[in-house]
PyMOL Python script that loads the backbone (N, CA, C, O; Angstrom):
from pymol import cmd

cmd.read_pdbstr("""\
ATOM      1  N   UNK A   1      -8.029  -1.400 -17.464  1.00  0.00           N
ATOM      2  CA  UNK A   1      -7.388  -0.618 -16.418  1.00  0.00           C
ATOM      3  C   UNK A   1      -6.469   0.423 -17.023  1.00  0.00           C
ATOM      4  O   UNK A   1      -6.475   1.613 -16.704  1.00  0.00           O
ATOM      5  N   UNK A   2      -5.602  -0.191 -18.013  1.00  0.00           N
ATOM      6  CA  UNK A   2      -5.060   0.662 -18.635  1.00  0.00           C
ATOM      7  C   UNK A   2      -5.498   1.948 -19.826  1.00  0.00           C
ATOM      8  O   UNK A   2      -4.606   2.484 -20.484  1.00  0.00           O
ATOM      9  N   UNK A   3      -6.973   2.346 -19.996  1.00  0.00           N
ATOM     10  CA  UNK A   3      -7.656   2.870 -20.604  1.00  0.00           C
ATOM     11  C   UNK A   3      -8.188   4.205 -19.551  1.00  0.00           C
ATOM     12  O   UNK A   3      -8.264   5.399 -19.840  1.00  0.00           O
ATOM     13  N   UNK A   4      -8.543   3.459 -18.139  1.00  0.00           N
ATOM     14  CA  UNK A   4      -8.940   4.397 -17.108  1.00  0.00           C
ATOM     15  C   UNK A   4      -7.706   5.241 -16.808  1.00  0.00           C
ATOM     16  O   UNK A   4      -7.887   6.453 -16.691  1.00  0.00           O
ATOM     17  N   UNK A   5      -6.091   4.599 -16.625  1.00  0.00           N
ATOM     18  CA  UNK A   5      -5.110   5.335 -16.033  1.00  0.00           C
ATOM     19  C   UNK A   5      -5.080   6.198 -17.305  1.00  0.00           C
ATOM     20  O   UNK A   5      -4.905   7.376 -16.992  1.00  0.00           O
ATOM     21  N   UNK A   6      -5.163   6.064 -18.299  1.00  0.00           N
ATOM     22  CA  UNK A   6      -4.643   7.271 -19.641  1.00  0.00           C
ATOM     23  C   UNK A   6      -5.877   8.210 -19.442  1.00  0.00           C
ATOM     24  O   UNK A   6      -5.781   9.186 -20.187  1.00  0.00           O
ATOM     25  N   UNK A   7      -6.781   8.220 -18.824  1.00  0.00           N
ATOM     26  CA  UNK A   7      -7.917   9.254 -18.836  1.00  0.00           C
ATOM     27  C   UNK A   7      -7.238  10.348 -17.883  1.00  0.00           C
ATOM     28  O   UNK A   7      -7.321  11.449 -18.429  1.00  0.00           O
ATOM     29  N   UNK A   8      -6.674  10.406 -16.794  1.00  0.00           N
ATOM     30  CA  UNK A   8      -6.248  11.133 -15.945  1.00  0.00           C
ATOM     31  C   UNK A   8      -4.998  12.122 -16.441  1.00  0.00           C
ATOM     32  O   UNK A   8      -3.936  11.638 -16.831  1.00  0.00           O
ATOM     33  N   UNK A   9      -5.246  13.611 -16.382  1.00  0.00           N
ATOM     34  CA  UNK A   9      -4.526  14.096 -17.073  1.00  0.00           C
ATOM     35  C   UNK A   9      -2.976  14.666 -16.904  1.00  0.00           C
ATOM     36  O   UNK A   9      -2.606  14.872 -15.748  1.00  0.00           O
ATOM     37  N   UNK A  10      -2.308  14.857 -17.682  1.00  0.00           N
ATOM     38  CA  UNK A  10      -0.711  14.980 -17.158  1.00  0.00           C
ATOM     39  C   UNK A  10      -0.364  15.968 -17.668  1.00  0.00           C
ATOM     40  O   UNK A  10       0.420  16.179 -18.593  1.00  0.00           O
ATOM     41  N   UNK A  11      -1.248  16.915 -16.758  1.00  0.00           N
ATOM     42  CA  UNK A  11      -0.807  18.527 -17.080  1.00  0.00           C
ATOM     43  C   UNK A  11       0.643  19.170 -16.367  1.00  0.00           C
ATOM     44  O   UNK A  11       0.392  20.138 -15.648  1.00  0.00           O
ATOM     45  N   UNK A  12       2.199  18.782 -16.443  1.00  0.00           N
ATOM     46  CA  UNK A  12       3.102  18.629 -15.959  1.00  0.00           C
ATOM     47  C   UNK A  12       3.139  20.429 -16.270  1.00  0.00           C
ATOM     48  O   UNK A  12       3.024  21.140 -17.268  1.00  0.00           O
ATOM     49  N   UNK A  13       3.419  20.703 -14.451  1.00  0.00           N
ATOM     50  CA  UNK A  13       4.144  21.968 -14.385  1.00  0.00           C
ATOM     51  C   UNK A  13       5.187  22.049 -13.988  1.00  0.00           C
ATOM     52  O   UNK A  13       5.522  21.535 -12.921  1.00  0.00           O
ATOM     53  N   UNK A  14       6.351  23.040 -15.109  1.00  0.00           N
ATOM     54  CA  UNK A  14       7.508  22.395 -14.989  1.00  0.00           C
ATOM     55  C   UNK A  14       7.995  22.734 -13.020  1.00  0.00           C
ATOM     56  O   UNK A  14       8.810  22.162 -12.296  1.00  0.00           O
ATOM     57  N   UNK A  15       7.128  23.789 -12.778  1.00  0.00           N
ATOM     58  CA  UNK A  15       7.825  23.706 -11.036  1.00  0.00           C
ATOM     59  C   UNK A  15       7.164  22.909  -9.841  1.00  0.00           C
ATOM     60  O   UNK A  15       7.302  22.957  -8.619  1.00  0.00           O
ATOM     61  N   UNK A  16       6.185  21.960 -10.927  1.00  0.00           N
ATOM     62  CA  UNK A  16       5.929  20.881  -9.869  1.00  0.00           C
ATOM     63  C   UNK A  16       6.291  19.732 -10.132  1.00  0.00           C
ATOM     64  O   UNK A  16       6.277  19.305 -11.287  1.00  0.00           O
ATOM     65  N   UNK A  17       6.817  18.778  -8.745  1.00  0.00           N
ATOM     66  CA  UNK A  17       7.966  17.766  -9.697  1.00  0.00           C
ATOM     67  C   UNK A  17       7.003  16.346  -9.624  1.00  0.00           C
ATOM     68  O   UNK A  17       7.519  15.229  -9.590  1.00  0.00           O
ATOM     69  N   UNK A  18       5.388  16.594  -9.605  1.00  0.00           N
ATOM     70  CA  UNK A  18       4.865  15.435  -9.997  1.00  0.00           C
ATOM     71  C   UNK A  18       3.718  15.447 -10.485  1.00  0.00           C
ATOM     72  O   UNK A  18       3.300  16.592 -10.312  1.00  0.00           O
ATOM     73  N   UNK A  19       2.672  14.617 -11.190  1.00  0.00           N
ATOM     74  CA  UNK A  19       2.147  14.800 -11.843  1.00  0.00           C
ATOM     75  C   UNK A  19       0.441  14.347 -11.462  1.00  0.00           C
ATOM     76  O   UNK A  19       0.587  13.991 -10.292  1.00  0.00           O
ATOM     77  N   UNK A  20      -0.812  14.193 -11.723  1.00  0.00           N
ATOM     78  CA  UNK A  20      -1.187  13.711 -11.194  1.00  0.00           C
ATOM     79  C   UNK A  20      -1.428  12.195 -11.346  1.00  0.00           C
ATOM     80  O   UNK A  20      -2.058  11.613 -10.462  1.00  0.00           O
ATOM     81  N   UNK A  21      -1.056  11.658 -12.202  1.00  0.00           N
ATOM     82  CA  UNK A  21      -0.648  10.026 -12.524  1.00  0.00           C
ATOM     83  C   UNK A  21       0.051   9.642 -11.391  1.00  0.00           C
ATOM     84  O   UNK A  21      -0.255   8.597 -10.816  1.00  0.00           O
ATOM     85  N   UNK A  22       1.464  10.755 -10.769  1.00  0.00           N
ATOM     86  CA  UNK A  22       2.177  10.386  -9.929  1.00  0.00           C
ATOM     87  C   UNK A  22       0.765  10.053  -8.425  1.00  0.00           C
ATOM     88  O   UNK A  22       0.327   8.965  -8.051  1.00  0.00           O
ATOM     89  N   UNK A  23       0.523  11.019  -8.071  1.00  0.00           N
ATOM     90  CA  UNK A  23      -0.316  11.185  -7.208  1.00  0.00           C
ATOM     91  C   UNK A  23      -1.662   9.790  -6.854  1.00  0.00           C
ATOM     92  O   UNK A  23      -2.252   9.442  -5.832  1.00  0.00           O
ATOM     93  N   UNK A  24      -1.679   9.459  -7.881  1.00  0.00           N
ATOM     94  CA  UNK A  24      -2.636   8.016  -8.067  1.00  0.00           C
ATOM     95  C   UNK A  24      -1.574   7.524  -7.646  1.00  0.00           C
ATOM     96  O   UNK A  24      -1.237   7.806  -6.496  1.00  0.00           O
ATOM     97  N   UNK A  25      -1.133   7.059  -8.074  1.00  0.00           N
ATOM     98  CA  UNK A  25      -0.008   5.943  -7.752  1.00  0.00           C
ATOM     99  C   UNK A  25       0.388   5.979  -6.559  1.00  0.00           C
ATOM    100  O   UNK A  25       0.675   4.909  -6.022  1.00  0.00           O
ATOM    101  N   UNK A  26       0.475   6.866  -6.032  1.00  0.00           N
ATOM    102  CA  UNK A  26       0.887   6.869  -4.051  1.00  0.00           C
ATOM    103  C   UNK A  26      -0.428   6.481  -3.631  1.00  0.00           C
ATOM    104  O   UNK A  26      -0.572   5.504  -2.895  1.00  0.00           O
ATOM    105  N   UNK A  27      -1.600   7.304  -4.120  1.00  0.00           N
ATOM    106  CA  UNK A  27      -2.480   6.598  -3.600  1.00  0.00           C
ATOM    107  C   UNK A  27      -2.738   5.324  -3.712  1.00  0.00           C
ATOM    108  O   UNK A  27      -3.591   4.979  -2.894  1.00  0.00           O
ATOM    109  N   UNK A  28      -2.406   4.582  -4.298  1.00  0.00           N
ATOM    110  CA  UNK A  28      -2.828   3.179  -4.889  1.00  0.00           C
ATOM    111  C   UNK A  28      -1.321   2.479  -3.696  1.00  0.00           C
ATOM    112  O   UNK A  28      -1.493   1.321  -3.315  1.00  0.00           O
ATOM    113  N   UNK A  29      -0.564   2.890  -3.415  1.00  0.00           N
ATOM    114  CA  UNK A  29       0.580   2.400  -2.846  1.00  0.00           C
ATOM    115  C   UNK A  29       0.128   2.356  -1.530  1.00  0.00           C
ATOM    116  O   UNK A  29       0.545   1.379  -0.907  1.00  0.00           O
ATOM    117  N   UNK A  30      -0.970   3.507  -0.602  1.00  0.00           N
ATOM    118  CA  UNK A  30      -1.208   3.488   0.095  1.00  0.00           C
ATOM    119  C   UNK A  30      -2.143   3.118   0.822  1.00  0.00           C
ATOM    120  O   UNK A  30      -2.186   2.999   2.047  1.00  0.00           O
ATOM    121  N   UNK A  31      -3.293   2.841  -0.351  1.00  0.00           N
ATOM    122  CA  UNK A  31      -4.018   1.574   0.145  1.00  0.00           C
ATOM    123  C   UNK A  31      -3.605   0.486   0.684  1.00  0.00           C
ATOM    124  O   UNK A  31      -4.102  -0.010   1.695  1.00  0.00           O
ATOM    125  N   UNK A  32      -2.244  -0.172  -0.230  1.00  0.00           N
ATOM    126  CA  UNK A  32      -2.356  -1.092  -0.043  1.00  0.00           C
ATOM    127  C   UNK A  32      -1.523  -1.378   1.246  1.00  0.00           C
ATOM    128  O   UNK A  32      -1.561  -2.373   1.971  1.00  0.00           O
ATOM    129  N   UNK A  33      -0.662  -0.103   1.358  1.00  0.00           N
ATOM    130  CA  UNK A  33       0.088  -0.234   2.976  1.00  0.00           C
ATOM    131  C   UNK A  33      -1.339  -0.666   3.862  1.00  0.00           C
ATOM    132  O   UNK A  33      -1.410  -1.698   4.529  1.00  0.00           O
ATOM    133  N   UNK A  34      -2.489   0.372   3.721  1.00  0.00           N
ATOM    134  CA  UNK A  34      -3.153   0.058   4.980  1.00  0.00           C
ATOM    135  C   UNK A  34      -4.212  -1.046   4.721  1.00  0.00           C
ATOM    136  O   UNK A  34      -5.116  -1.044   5.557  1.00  0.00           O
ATOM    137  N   UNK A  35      -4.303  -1.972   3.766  1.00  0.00           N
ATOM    138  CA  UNK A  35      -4.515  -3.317   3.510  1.00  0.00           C
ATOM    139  C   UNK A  35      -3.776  -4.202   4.448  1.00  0.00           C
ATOM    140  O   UNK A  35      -4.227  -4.910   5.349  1.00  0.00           O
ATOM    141  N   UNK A  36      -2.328  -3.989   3.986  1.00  0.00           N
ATOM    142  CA  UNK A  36      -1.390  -4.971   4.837  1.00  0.00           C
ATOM    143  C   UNK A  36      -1.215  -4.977   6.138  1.00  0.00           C
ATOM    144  O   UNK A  36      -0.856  -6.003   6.716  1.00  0.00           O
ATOM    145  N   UNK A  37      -1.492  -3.592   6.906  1.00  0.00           N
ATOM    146  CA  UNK A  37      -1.785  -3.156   8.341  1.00  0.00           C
ATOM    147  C   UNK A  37      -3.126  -3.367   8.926  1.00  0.00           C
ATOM    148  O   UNK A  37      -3.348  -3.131  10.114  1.00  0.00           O
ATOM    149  N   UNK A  38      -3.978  -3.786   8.149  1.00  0.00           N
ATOM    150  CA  UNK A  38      -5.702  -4.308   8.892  1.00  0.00           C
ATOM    151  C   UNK A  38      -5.385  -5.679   8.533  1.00  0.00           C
ATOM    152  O   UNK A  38      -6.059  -6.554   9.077  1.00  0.00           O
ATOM    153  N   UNK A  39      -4.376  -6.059   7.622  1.00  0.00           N
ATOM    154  CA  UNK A  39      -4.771  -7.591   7.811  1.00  0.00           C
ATOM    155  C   UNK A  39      -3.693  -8.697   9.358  1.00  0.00           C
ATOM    156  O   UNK A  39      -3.605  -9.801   9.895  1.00  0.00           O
ATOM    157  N   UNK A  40      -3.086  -7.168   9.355  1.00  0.00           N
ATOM    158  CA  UNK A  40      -2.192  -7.942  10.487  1.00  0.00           C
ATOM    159  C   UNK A  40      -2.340  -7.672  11.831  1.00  0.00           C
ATOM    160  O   UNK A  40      -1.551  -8.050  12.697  1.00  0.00           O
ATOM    161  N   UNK A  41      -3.733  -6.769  12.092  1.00  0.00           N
ATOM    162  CA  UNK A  41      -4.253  -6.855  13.569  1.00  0.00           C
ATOM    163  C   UNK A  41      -5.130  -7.916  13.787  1.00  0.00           C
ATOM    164  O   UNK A  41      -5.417  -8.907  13.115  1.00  0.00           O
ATOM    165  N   UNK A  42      -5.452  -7.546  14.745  1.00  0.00           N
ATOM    166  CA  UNK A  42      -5.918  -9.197  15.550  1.00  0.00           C
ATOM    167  C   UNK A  42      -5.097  -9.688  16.270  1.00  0.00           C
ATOM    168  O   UNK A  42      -4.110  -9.182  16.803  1.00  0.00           O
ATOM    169  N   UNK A  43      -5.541 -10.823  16.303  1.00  0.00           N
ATOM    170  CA  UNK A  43      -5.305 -12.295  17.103  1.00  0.00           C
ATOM    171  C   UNK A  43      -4.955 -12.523  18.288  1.00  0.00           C
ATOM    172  O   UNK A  43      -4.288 -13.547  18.436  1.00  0.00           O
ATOM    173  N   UNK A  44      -5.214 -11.812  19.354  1.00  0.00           N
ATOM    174  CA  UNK A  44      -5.303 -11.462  21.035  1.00  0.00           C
ATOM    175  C   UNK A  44      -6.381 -12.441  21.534  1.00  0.00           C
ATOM    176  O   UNK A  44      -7.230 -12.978  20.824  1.00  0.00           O
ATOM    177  N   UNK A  45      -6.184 -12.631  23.174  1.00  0.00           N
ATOM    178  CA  UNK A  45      -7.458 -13.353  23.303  1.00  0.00           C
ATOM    179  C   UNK A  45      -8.006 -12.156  24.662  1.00  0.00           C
ATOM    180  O   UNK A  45      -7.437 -11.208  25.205  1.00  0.00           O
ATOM    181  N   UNK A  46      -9.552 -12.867  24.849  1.00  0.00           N
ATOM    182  CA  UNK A  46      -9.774 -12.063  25.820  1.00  0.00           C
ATOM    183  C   UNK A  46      -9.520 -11.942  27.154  1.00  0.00           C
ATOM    184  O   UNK A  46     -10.104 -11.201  27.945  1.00  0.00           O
ATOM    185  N   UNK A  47      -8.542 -12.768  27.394  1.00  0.00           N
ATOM    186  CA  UNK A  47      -8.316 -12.725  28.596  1.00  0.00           C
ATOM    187  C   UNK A  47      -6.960 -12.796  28.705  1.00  0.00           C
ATOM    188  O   UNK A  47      -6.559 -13.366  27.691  1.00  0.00           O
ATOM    189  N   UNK A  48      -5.799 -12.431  29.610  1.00  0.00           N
ATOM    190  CA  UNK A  48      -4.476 -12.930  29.586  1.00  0.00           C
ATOM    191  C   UNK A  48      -3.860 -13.834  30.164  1.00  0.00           C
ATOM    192  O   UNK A  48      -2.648 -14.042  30.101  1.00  0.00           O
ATOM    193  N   UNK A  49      -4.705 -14.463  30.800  1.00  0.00           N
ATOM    194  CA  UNK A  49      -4.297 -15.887  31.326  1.00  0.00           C
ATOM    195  C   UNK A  49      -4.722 -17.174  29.653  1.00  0.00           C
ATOM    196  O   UNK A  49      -4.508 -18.380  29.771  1.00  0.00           O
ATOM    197  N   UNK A  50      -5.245 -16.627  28.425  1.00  0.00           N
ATOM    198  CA  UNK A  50      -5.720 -17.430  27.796  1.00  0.00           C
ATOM    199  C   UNK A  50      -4.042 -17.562  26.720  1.00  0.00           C
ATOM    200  O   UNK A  50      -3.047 -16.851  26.857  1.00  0.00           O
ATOM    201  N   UNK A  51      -4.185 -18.367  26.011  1.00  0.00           N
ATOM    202  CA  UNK A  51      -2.833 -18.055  24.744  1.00  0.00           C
ATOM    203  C   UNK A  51      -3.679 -18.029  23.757  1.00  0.00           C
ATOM    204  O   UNK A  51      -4.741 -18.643  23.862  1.00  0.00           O
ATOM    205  N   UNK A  52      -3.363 -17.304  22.601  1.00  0.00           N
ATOM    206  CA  UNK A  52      -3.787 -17.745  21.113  1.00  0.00           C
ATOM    207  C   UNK A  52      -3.692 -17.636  20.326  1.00  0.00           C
ATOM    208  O   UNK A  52      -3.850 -16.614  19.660  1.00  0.00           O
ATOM    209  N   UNK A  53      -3.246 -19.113  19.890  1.00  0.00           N
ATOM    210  CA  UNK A  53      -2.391 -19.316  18.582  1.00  0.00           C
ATOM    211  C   UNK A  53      -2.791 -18.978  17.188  1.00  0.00           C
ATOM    212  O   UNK A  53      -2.236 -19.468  16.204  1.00  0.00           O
ATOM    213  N   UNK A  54      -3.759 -18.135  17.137  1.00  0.00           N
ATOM    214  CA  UNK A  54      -4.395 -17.419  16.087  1.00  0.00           C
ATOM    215  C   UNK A  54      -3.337 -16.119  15.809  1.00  0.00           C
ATOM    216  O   UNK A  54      -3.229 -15.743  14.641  1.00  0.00           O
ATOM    217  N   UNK A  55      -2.481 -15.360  16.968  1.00  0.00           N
ATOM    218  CA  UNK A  55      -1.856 -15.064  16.716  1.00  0.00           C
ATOM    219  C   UNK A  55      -0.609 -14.970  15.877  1.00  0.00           C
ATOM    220  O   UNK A  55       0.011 -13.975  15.499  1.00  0.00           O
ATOM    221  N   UNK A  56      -0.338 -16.601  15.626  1.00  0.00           N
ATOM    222  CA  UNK A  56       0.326 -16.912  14.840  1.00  0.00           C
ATOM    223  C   UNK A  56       0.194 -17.202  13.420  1.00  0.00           C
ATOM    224  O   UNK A  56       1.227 -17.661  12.934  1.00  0.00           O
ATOM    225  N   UNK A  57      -0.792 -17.064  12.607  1.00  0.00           N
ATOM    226  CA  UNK A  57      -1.772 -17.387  11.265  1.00  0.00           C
ATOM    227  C   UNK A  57      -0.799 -16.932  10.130  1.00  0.00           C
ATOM    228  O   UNK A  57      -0.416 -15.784  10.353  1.00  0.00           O
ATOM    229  N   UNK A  58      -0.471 -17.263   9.414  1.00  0.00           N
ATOM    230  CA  UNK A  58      -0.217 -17.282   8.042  1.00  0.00           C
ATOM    231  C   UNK A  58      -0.358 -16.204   7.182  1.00  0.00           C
ATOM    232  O   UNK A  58       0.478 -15.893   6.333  1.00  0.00           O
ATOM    233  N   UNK A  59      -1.405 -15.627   7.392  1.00  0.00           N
ATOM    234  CA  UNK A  59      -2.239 -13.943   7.325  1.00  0.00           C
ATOM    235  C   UNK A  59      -1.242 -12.841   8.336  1.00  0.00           C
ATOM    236  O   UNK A  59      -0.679 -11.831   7.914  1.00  0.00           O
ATOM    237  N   UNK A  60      -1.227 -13.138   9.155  1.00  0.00           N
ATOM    238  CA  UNK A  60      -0.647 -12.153   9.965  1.00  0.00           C
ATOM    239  C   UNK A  60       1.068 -12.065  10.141  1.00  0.00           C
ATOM    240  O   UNK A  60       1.703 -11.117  10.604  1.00  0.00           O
ATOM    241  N   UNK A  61       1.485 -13.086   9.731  1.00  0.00           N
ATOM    242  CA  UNK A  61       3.016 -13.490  10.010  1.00  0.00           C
ATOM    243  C   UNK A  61       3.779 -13.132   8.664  1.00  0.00           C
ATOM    244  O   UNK A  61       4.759 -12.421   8.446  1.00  0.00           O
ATOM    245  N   UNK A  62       2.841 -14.002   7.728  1.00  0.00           N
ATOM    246  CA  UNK A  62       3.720 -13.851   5.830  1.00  0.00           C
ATOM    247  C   UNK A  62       2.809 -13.158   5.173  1.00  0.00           C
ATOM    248  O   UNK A  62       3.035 -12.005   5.540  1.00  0.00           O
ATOM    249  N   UNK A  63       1.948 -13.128   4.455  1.00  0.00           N
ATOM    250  CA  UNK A  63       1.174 -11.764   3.668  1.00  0.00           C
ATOM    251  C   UNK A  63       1.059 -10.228   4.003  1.00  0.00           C
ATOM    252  O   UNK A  63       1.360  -9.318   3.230  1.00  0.00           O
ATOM    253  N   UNK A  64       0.512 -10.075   5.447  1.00  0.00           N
ATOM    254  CA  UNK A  64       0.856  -8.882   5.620  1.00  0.00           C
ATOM    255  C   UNK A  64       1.793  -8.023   5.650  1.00  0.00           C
ATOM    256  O   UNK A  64       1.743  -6.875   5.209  1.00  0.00           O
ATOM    257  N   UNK A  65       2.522  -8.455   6.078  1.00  0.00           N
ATOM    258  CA  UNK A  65       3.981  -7.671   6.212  1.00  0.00           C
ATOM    259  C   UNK A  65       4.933  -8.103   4.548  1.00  0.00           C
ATOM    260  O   UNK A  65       6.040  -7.655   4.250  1.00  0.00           O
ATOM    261  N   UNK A  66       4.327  -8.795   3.940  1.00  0.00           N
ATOM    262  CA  UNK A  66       4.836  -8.519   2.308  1.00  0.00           C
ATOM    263  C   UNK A  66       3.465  -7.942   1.457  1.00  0.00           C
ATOM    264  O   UNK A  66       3.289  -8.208   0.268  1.00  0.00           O
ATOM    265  N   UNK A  67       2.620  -7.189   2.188  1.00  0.00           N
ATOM    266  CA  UNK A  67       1.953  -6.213   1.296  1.00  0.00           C
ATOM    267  C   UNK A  67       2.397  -4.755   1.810  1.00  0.00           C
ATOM    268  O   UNK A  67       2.578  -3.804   1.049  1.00  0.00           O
ATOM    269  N   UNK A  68       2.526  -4.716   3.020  1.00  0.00           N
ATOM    270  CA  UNK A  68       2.954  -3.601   3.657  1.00  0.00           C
ATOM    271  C   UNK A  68       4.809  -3.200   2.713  1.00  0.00           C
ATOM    272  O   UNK A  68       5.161  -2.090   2.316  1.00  0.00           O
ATOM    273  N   UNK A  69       5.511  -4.334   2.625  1.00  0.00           N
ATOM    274  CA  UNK A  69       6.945  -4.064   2.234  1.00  0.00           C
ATOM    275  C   UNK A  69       6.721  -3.477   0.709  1.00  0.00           C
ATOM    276  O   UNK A  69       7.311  -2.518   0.214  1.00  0.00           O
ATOM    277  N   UNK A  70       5.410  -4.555  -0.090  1.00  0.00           N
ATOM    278  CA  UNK A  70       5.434  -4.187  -1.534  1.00  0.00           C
ATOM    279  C   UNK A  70       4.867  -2.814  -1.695  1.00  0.00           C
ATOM    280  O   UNK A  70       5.271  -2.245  -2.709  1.00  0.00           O
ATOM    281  N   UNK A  71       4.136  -2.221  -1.043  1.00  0.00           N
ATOM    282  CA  UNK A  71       3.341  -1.106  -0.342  1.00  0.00           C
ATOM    283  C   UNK A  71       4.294   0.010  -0.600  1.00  0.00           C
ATOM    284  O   UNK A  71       4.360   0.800  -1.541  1.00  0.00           O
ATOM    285  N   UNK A  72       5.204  -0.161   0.760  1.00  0.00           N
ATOM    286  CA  UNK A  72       6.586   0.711   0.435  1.00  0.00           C
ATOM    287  C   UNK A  72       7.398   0.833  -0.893  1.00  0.00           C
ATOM    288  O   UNK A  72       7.953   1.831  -1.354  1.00  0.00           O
ATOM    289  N   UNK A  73       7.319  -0.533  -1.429  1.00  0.00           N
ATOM    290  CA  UNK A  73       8.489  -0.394  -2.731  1.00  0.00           C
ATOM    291  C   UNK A  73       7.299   0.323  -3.736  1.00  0.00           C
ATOM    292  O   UNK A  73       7.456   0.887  -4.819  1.00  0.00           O
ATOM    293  N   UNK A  74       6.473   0.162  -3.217  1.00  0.00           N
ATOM    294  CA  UNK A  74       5.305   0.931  -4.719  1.00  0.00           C
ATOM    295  C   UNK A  74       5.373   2.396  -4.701  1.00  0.00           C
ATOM    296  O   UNK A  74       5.474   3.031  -5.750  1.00  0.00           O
ATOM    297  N   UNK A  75       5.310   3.086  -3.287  1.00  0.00           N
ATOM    298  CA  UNK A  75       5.313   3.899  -3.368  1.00  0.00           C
ATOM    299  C   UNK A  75       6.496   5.082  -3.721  1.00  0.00           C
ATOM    300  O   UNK A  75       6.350   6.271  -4.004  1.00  0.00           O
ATOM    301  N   UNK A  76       7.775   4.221  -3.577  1.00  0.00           N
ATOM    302  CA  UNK A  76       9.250   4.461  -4.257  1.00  0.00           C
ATOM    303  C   UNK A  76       9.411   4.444  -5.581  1.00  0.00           C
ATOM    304  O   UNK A  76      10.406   4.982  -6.068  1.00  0.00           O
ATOM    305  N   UNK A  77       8.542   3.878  -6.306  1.00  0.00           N
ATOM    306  CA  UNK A  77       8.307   3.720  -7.702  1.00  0.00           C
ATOM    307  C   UNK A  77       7.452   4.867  -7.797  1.00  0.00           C
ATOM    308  O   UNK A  77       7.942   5.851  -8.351  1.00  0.00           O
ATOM    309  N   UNK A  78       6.206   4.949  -7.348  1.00  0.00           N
ATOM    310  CA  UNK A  78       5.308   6.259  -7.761  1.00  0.00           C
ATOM    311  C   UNK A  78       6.302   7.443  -7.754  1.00  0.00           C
ATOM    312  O   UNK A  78       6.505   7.966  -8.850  1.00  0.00           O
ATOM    313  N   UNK A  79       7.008   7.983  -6.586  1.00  0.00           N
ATOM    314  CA  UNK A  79       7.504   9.243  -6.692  1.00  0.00           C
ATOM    315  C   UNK A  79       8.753   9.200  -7.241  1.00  0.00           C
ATOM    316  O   UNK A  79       9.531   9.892  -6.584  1.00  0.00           O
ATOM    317  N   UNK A  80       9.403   8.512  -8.450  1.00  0.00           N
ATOM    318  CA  UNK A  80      10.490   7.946  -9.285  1.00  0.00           C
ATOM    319  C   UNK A  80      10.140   7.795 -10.169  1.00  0.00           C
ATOM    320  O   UNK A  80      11.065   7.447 -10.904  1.00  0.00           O
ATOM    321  N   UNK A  81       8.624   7.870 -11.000  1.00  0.00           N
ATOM    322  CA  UNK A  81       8.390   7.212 -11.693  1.00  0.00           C
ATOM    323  C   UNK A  81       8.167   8.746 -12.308  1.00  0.00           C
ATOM    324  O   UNK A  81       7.843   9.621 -11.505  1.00  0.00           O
ATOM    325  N   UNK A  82       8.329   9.085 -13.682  1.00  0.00           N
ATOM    326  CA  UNK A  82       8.712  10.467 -14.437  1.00  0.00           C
ATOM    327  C   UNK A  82       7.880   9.953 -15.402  1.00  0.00           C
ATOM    328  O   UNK A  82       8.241   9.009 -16.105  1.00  0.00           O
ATOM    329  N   UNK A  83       6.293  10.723 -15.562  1.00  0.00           N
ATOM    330  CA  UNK A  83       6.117  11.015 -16.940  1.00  0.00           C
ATOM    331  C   UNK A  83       6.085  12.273 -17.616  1.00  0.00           C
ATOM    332  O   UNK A  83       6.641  13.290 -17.201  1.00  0.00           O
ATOM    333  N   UNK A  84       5.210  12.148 -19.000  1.00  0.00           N
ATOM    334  CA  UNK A  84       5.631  13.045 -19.834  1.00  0.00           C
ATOM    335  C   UNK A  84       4.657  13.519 -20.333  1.00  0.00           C
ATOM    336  O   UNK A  84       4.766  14.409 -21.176  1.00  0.00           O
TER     337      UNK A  84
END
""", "prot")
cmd.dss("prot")
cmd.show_as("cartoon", "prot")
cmd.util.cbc("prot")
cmd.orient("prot")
């Protein structure tokens, strides 16, 4: 992995303040926001007289919303993150 990220080139212009390494990296941050946002729809039923406790899953309550948070902190790192 680390062989593929050094292929991408870091032609830094000094009046642009990022690079395209930076630019992967948001992208890669932003996958994974919308990873954490498809894994936390669902769990409705079809009818509204029905309940369902699928709504409540483990998937939707604790993982998603800590890929979505790590998501955010990644992408605070990408546009902070200064190379050379």
């Amino acid at each position: 992995m680390k062989n593929l990220f050094d292929k991408i080139p870091t032609t830094n212009d000094e009046k642009m303040p990022l690079t395209m390494k930076n630019y992967v990296l948001l992208l890669a941050g932003f996958v994974v926001i919308i990873l954490g946002f498809v894994l936390m729809a669902g769990g409705g039923s079809e009818s509204p007289s029905e309940f369902n406790y699928e709504m409540f899953s483990w998937r939707r309550i604790t993982l998603a919303p800590i890929l979505v948070i790590a998501g955010f902190a990644f992408e605070i790192y990408a546009i902070l993150k200064r190379f050379k």
